[in-house]
N, C-alpha and C positions, 0 to 999 in steps of 0.2 A: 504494500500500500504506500502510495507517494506521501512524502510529506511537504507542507504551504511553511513556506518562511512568512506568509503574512500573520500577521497578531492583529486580534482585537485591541491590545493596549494603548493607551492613551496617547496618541501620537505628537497632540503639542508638546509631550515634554522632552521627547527625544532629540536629542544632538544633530547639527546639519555640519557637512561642511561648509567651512564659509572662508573669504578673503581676509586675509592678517593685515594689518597695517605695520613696515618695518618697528614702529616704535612697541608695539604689544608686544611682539617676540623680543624685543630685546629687554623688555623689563622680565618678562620669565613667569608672568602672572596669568598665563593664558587656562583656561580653565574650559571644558569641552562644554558641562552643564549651562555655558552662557552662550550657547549657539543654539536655537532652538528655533521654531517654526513660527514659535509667537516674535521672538525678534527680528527676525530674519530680513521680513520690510524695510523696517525701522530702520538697522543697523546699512543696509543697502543702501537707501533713499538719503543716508547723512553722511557715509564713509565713499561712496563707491560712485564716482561720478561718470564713469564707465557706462555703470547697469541706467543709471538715470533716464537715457531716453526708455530705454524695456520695461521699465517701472512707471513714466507718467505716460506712455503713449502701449496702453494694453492692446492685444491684438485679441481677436475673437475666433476660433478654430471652427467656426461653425463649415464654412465654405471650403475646407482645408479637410473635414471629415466629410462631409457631402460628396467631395469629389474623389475620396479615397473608397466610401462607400459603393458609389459606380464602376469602379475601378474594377471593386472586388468583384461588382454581380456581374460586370463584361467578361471577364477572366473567368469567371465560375460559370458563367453561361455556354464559352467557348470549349468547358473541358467537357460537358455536354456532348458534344457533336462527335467525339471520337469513337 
C-alpha cells in the first residue's frame, strides 16, 4: 500500500524557504521557525524588491488551466482513434 507524504497538519506553521539578507547570516540568528506561510508576504513585499512586481501585479491561472485543460481532452481524444 502507497504511502501520501501529505499531512493534515496545520500548515501555516510550517517552515518555507525563503531569501536571507547578507546581514541575517552574518549575525548567526537565523532561526527556520521565523519563515512561515503567515510571513512569507510580508517579509517578500518589504525585503525582496525583486518579487515586488509578482506580488503587486497577481496573475490569474484561470486561462493558463483552461487551455491546458483542452490540451489534455485533444491529446486524450487522439489516443482514441488508435
Amino acid at each position: 500500500m502507497p504511502l501520501s507524504s501529505v499531512s493534515l497538519a496545520d500548515l501555516s506553521s510550517r517552515t518555507n524557504p525563503m531569501i536571507l539578507d547578507w546581514n541575517e547570516v552574518k549575525r548567526k540568528k537565523i532561526m527556520p521557525q521565523n519563515f512561515t506561510i503567515k510571513n512569507m508576504h510580508k517579509r517578500l513585499s518589504e525585503r525582496c524588491g525583486f518579487f515586488k512586481p509578482v506580488l503587486d501585479n497577481k496573475q490569474s491561472l484561470r486561462n493558463a488551466i483552461e487551455e491546458a485543460r483542452k490540451l489534455f481532452e485533444k491529446s486524450k481524444a487522439g489516443r482514441g482513434k488508435r
